[in-house]
C-alpha positions in Angstrom: -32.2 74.6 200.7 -33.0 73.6 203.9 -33.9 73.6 207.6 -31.0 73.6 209.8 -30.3 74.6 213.9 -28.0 78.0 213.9 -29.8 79.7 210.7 -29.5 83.4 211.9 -31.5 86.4 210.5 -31.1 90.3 211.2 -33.2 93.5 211.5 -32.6 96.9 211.7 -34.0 100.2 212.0 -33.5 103.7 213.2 -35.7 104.7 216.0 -38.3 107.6 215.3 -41.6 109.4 216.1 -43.6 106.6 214.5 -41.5 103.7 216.1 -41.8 105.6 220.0 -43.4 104.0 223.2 -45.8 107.3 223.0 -46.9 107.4 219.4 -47.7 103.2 219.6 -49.8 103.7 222.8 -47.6 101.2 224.7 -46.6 104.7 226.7 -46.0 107.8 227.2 -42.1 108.2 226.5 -40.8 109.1 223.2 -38.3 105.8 223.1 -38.6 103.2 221.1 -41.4 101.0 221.6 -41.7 97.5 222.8 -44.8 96.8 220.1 -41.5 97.8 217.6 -39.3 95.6 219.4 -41.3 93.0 219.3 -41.6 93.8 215.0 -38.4 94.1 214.6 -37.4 90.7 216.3 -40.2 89.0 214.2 -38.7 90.2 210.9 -35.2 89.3 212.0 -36.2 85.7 212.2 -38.8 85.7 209.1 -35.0 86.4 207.4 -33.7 83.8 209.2 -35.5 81.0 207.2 -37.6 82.7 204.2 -35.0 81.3 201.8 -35.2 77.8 203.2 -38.9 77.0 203.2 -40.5 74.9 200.5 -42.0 76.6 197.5 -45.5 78.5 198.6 -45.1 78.3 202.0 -43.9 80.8 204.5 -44.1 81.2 208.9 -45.8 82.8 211.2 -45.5 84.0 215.0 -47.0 82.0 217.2 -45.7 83.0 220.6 -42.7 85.5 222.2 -41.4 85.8 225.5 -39.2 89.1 225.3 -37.8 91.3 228.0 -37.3 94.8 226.8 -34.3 95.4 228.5 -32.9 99.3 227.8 -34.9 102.6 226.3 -33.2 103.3 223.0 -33.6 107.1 222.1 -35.1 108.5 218.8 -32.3 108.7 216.0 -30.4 105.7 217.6 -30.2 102.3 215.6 -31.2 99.1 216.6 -30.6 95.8 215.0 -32.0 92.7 215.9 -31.0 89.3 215.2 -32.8 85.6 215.7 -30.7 82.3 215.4 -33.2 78.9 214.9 -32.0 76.8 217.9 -35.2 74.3 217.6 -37.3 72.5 214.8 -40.1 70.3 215.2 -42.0 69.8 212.5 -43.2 72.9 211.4 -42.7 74.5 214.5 -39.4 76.8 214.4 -37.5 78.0 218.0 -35.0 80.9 218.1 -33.1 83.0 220.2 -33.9 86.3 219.7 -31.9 89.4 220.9 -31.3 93.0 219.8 -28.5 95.6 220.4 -29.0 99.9 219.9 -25.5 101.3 219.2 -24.6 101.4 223.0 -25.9 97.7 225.1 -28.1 95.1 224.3 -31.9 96.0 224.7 -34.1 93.1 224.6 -33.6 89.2 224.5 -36.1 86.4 224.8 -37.7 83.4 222.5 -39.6 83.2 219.6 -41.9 80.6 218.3 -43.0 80.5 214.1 -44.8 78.0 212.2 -44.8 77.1 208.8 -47.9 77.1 206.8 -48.7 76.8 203.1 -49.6 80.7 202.1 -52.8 79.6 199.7 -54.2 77.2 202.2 -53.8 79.7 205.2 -55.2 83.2 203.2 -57.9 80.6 202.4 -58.6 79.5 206.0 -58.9 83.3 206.9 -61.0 84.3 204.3 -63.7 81.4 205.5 -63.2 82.9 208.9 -64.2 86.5 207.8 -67.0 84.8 205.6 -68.5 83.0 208.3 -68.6 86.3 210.5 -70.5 88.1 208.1 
């Protein structure tokens, strides 16, 4: 399989007391939280491509631009969904969004690369050793 513009990905999750503005620190209202948000609209476009990438590698975030648009209320659902709209090189573009079960509550962009797993784990470890 492969890379291609318009792979799409989803999400979802049911708002609770660990998912909430107030037990994440990010506030003070028990809603869900735009640290969760922010989760859930990185999984939805890990989905998006995690079938297509070459054998050992996988992607990570590099960068989000997100407006957390609406407070979604504890028991309420909320799925999100990322469609690649950009690839160059290893660098992956999507859309992201993400609807509760009334309006859409948060839209922006998301940025992933790709990296071989062993090489990267490897690259951390150095990093930790050299602290030490």
């Amino acid at each position: 399989m492969t890379l291609a513009h318009g792979l799409t990905g989803t999400a979802t999750t049911i708002v609770d007391n660990s998912n909430t503005a107030a037990s994440l620190g990010s506030g003070l209202v028990p809603v869900y939280g735009t640290p969760s948000l922010v989760a859930l609209l990185e999984l939805a476009a890990v989905h998006a491509v995690m079938e297509h990438l070459p054998p050992g590698s996988t992607s990570v975030g590099t960068h989000l631009d997100v407006r957390h648009i609406s407070a979604t209320p504890i028991g309420m659902s909320v799925r999100a969904q990322a469609t690649l709209i950009a690839i160059d090189g290893r660098r992956l573009t999507f859309a992201v969004e993400a609807h509760d079960e009334v309006e859409k509550v948060g839209e922006g962009s998301h940025t992933r690369v790709i990296v071989e797993m062993d090489r990267f784990m490897r690259r951390t470890q150095e990093k930790l050793k050299r602290e030490r």
